[in-house]
FITOR-496256 format. One record per residue (C-alpha): x, y, z. Coordinates in pm, 1 decimal. Example, Ala and Ser with C-alpha at 12.3 -4.5 7.8 and 13.67 -1.06 7.14 Angstrom:
2
(site (1230.0,-450.0,780.0))
(site (1367.0,-106.0,714.0))
END
This chain:
388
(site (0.0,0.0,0.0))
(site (100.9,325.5,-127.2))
(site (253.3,551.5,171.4))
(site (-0.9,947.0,173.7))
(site (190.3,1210.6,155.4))
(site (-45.8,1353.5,469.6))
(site (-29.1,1245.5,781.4))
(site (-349.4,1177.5,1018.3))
(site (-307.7,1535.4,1144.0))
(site (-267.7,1720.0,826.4))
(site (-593.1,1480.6,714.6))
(site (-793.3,1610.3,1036.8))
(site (-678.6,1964.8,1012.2))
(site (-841.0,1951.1,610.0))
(site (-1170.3,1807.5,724.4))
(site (-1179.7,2066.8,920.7))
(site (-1191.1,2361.7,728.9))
(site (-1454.5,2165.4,528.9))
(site (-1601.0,2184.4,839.1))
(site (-1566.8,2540.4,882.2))
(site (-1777.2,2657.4,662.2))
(site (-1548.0,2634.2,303.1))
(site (-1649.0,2477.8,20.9))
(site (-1563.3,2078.5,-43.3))
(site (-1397.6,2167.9,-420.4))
(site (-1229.4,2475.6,-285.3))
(site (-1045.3,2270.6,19.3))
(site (-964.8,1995.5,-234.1))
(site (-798.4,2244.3,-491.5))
(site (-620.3,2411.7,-241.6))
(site (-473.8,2111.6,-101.4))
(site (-441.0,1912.1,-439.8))
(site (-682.1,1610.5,-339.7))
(site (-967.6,1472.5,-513.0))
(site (-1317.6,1496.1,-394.5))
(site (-1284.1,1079.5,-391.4))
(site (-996.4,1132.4,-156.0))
(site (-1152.8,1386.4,40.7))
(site (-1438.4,1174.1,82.5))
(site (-1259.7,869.1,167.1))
(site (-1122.7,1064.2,475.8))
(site (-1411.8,1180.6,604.2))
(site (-1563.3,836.8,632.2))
(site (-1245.3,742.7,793.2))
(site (-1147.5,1030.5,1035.8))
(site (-1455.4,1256.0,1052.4))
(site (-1569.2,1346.2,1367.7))
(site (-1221.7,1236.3,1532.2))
(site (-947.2,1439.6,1675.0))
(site (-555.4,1455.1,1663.5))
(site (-494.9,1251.2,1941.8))
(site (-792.7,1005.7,1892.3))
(site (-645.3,967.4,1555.8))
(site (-258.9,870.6,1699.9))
(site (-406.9,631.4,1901.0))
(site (-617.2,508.9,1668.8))
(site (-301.0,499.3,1417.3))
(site (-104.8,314.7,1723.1))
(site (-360.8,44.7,1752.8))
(site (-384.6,-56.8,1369.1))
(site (7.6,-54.1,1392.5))
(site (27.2,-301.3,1714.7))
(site (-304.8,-509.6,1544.1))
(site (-34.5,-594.8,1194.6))
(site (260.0,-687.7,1434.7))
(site (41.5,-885.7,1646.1))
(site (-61.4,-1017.5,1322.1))
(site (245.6,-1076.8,1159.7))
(site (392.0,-1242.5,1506.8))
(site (95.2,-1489.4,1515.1))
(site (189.9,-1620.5,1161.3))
(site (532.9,-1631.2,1242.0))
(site (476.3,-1832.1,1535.9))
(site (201.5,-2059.1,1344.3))
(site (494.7,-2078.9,1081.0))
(site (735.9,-2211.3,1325.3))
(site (527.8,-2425.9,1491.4))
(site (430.7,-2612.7,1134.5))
(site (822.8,-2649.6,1059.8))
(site (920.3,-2801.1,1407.9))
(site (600.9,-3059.6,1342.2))
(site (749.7,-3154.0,975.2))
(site (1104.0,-3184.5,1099.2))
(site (1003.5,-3350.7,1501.0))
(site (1054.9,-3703.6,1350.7))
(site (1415.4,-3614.8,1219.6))
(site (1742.2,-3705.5,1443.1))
(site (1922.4,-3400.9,1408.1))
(site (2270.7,-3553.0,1559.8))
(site (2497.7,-3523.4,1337.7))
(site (2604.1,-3202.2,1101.2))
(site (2471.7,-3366.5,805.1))
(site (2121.8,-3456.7,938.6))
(site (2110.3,-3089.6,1050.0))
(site (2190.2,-2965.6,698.8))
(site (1920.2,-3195.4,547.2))
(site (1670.1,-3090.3,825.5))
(site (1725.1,-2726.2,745.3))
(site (1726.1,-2789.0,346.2))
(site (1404.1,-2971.8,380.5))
(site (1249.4,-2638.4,552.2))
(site (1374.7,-2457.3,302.6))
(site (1258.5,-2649.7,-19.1))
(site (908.2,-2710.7,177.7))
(site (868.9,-2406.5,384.3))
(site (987.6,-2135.5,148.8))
(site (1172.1,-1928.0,460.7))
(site (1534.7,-1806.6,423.0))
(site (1854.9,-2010.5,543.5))
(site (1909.8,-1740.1,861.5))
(site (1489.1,-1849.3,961.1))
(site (1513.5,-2206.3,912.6))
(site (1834.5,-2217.3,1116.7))
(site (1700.6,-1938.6,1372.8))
(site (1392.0,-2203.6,1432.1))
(site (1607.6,-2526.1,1434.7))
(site (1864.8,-2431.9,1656.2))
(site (2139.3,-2472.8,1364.3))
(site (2440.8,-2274.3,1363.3))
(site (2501.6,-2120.5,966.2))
(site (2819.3,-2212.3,960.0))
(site (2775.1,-2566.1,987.1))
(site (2513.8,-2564.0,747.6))
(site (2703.3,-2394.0,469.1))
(site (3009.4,-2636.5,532.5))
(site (3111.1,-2856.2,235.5))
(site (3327.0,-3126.9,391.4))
(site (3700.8,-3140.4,252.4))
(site (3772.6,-3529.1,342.9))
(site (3792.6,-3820.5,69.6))
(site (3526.9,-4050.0,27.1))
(site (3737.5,-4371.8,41.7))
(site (3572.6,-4532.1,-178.4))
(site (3827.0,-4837.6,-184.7))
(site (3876.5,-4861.7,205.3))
(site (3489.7,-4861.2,272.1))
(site (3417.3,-5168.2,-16.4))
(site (3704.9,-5338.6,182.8))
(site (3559.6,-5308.8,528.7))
(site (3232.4,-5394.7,419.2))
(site (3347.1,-5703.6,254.2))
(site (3581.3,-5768.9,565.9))
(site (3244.5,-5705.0,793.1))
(site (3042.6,-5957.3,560.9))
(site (3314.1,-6251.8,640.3))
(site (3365.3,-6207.7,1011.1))
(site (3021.9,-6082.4,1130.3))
(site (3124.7,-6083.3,1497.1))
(site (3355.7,-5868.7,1445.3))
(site (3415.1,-5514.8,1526.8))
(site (3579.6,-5181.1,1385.0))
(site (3879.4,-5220.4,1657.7))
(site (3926.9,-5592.8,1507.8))
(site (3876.6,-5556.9,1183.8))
(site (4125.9,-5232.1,1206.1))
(site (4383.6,-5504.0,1276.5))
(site (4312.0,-5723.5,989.6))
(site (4307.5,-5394.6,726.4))
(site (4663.5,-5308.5,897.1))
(site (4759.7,-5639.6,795.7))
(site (4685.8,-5598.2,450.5))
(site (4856.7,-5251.8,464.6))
(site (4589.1,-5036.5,491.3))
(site (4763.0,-4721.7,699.0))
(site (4490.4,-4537.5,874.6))
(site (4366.7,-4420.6,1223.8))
(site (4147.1,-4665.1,1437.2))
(site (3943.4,-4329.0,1504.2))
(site (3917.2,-4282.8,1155.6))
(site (3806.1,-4622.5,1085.0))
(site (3540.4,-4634.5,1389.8))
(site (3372.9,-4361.6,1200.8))
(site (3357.4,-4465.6,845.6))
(site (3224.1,-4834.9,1054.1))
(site (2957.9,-4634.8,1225.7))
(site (2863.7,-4424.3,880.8))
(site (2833.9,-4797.0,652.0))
(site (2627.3,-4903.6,1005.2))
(site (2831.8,-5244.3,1047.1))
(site (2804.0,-5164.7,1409.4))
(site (2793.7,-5529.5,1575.2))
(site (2439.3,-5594.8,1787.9))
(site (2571.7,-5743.2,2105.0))
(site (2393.7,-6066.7,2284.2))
(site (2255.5,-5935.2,2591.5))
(site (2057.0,-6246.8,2629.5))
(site (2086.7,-6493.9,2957.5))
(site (2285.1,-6808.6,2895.4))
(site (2075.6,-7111.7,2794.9))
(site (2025.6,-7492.2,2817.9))
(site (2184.8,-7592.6,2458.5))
(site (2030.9,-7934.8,2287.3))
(site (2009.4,-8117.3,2010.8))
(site (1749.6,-8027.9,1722.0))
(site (1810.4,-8312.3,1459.5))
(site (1483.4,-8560.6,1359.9))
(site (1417.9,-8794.9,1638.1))
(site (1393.7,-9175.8,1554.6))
(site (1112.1,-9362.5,1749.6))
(site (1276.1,-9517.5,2046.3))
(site (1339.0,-9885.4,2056.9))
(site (1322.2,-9938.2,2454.8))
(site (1198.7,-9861.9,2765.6))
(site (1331.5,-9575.1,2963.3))
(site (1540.8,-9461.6,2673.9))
(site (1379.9,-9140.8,2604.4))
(site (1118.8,-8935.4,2825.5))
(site (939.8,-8657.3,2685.7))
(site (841.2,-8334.3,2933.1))
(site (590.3,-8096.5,2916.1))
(site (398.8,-7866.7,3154.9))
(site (-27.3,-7821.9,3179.1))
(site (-195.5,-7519.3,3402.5))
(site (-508.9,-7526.4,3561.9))
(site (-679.8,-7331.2,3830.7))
(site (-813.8,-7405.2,4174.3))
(site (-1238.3,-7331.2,4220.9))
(site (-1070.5,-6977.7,4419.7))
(site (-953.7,-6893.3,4055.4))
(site (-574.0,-6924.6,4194.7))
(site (-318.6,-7099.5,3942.6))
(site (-153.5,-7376.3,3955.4))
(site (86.6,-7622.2,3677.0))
(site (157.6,-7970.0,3722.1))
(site (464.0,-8143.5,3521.6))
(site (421.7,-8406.5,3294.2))
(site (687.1,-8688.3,3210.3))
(site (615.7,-8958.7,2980.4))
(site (796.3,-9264.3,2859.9))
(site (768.8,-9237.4,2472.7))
(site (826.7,-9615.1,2432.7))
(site (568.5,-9739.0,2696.6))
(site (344.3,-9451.4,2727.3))
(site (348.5,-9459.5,3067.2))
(site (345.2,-9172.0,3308.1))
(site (606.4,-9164.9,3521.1))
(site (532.8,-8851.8,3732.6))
(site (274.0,-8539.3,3757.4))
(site (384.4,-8281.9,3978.4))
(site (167.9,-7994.2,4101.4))
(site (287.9,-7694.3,4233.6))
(site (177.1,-7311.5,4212.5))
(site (532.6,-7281.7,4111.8))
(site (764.8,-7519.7,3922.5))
(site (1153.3,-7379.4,3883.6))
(site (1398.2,-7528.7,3667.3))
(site (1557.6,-7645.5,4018.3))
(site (1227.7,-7821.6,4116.2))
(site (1182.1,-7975.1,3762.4))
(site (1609.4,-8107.2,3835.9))
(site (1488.0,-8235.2,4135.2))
(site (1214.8,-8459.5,4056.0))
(site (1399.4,-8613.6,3729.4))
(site (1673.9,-8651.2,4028.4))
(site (1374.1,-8890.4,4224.8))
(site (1228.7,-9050.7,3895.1))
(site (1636.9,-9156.9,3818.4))
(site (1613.5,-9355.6,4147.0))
(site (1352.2,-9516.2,4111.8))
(site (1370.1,-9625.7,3734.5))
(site (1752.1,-9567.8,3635.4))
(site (1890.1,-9313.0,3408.5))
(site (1736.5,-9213.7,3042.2))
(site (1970.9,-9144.1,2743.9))
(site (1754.6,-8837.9,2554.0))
(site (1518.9,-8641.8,2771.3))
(site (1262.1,-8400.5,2485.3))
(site (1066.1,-8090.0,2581.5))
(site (991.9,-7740.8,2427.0))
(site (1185.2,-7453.5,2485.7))
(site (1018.1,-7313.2,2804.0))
(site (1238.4,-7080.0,3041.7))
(site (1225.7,-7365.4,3323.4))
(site (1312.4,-7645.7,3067.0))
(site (1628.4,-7404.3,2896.8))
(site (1705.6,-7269.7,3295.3))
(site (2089.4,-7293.7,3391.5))
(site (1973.4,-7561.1,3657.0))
(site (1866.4,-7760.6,3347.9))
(site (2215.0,-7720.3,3147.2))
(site (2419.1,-7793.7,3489.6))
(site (2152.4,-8145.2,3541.3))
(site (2186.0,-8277.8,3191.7))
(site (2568.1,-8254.1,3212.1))
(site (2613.1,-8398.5,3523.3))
(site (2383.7,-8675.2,3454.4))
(site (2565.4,-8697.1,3034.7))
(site (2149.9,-8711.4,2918.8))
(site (2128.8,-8591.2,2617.6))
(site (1883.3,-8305.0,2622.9))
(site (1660.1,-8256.8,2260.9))
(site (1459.6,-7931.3,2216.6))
(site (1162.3,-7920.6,1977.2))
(site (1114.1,-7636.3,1723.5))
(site (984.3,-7335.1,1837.6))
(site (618.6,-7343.4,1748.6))
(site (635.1,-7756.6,1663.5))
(site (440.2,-7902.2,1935.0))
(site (387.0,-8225.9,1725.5))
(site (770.8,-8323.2,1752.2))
(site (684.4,-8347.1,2146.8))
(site (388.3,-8560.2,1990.3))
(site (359.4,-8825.4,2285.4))
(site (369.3,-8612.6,2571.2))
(site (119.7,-8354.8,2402.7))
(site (-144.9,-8657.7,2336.4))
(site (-99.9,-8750.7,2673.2))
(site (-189.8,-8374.2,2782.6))
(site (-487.6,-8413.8,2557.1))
(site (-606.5,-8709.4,2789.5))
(site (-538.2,-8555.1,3053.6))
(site (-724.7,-8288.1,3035.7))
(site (-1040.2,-8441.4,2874.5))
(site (-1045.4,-8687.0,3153.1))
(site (-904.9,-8566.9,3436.9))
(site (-871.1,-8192.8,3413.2))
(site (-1191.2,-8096.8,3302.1))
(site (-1386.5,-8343.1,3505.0))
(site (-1287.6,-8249.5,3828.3))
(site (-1309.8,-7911.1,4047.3))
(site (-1012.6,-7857.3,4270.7))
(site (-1001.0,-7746.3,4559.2))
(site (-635.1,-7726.7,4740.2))
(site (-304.3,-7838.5,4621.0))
(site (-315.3,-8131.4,4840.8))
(site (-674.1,-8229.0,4701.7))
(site (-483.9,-8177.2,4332.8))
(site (-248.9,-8397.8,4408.5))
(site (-455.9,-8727.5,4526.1))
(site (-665.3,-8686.9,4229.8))
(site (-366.0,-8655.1,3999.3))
(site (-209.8,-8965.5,4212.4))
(site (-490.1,-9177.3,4157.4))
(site (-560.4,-9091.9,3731.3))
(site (-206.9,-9169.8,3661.4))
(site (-199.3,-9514.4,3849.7))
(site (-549.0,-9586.0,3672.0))
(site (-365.8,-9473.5,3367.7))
(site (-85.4,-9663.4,3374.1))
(site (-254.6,-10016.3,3491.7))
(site (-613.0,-9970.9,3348.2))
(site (-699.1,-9722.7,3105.1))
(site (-621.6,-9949.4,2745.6))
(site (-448.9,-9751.2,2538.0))
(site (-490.6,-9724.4,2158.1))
(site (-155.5,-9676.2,2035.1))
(site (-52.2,-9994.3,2220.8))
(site (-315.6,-10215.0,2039.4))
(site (-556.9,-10200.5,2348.3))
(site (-316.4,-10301.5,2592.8))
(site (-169.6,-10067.1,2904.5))
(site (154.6,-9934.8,2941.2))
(site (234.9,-10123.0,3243.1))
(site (199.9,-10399.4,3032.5))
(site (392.4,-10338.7,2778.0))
(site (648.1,-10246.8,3024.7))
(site (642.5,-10567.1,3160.4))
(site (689.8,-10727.4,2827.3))
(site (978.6,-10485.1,2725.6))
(site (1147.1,-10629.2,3107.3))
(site (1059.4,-10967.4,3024.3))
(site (1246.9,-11021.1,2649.2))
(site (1560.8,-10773.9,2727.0))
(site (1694.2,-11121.7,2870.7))
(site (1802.3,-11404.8,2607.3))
(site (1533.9,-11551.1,2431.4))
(site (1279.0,-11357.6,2403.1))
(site (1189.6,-11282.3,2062.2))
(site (859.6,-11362.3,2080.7))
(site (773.9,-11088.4,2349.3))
(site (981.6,-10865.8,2143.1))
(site (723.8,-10948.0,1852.0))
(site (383.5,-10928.5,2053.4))
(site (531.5,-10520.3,2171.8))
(site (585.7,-10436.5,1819.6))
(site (256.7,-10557.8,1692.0))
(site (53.6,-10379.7,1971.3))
(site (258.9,-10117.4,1938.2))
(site (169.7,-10076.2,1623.9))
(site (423.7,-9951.4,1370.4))
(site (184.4,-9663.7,1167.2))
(site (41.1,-9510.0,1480.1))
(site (376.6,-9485.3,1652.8))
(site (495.6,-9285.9,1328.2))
(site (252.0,-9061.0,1317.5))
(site (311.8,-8948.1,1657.1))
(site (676.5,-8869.5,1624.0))
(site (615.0,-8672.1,1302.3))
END
């Protein structure tokens, strides 16, 4: 807008001559105004006086820099929200950051630094330093064939090859290629074998373990341990506790060992009480091989998860407990009428205690024909299927 050449008093001291008594066209040729202009004026400052006019002039003047602060502020605001998901910790994100304000935002360099908190000169720097173009496909390849190692390391092997340069140097073209090394912060666990299992051919050669949770009629929690015999199918132990440690699980293989001898593979998922230090230190102690299942695979634990199945259905579900000590009798009593009653399918009808009895009966000298009555109850399709 075009700056008048008359200010608010010269304007007030011309509407009032007009007011005075003198003629509209003489006051404007006097003063070299147009009727329009004169006009415009009046509708503007008629009626008003010098000092009513400055402060009405002061107002409009405080009204456009309260104005033009608001946008300002609604300006900066909208740039901090575009750049708030940036990491601005490093020179060259901060020079990105501020070029992205200024391609998107249309302010100035000196504004988008001013709002960013970005000092010019390190915007307007244009680093000096080789690219190493050579040394950084080396120590990427060198990164690629010893993944474990790090910059300090692999500074040593690019010495050897006589590669003269700083480890400093080095750390920071490692950090900008981001081969930094993710170190294993994870607890130490029980390590076992994951290969295909083969169906055992014997008695108290392998024992599968698993755990099942229920709840008591208060709504309290409690888990009871299973451990099966994969051959026989028997259950050899369900322990109930509100709380079942990798120590507690060590101690009651310790009790099953003396009463029924040693096993030579022990299988179970990969719980944090089965893969527990206690665990590690019992299977090495004891040389039992320990085999983990596949994370996700519950079928290649396939006998002890069937056995879970009947144990819920018919036990589990059937019955409302009461107490832990209540839990326990009942438990007591389904595996002993499991083991010497129930028939089970997968054995041709027969019980595991029986063909326990047969398996003790033809490991002495001729007994093949006991040998041949477990196999055909066992039944050679249904005891592949479970192990798949």
């Amino acid at each position: 807008m075009r700056r008048s050449r008359f200010s608010e008093e010269q304007i007030i001291g011309i509407l009032k001559e007009q007011e005075a008594g003198q003629k509209t066209a003489d006051v404007c040729r006097r003063h070299g105004i147009s009727e329009v202009t004169f006009y415009t004026w009046k509708a503007r400052y008629g009626g008003l006086e010098v000092s009513e006019a400055r402060r009405l002039k002061a107002l409009e003047d405080e009204n456009a820099h309260l104005k033009k602060l608001l946008a300002e502020a609604m300006l900066d605001n909208a740039i901090l929200k575009d750049v708030a998901g940036k990491k601005m910790v490093t020179p060259a994100a901060v020079r990105s950051a501020v070029a992205h304000v200024r391609a998107n935002h249309g302010v100035s360099e000196r504004r988008a630094c001013l709002v960013l908190g970005a000092d010019r000169s390190t915007v307007r720097y244009r680093s000096r330093r080789p690219d190493d173009a050579v040394l950084r496909e080396r120590l990427r390849e060198l990164s690629r064939q010893r993944r474990r190692f790090g910059y300090r390391r692999l500074h040593l092997l690019l010495a050897r090859e006589g590669h003269a340069l700083n480890q400093k140097k080095l750390g920071r073209l490692y950090r900008e290629e981001k081969l930094q090394v993710r170190r294993r912060c994870g607890r130490k666990r029980a390590l076992g074998t994951r290969a295909q299992l083969a169906l055992p051919q014997g008695p108290n050669r392998r024992w599968s373990l698993d755990f099942v949770a229920d709840s008591f009629s208060d709504g309290r929690r409690f888990r009871i341990l299973v451990v099966v015999d994969d051959f026989t199918r028997e259950c050899l132990a369900l322990v109930a506790d509100t709380s079942l440690s990798g120590v507690r699980v060590a101690r009651e293989l310790d009790a099953l060992i003396a009463r029924r001898g040693t096993p030579l593979l022990v299988v179970s998922d990969n719980g944090t009480e089965l893969t527990s230090m206690a665990i590690l230190r019992w299977s090495q102690e004891h040389r039992v091989e320990w085999h983990y299942i596949a994370s996700g695979k519950p079928m290649q634990n396939g006998f002890v998860e069937s056995f879970n199945g009947r144990l819920r259905d018919e036990c589990l579900n059937e019955t409302l407990f009461v107490s832990l000590s209540h839990a326990r009798a009942v438990l007591a009593a389904w595996k002993e009428d499991y083991n010497h009653v129930r028939p089970h399918s997968g054995l041709g009808g027969a019980t595991p205690a029986e063909i326990a009895i047969a398996a003790t009966a033809q490991a002495g000298p001729g007994h093949a024909p006991a040998q041949l009555a477990i196999t055909a109850r066992l039944g050679h399709h249904n005891s592949q299927r479970l192990c798949q």
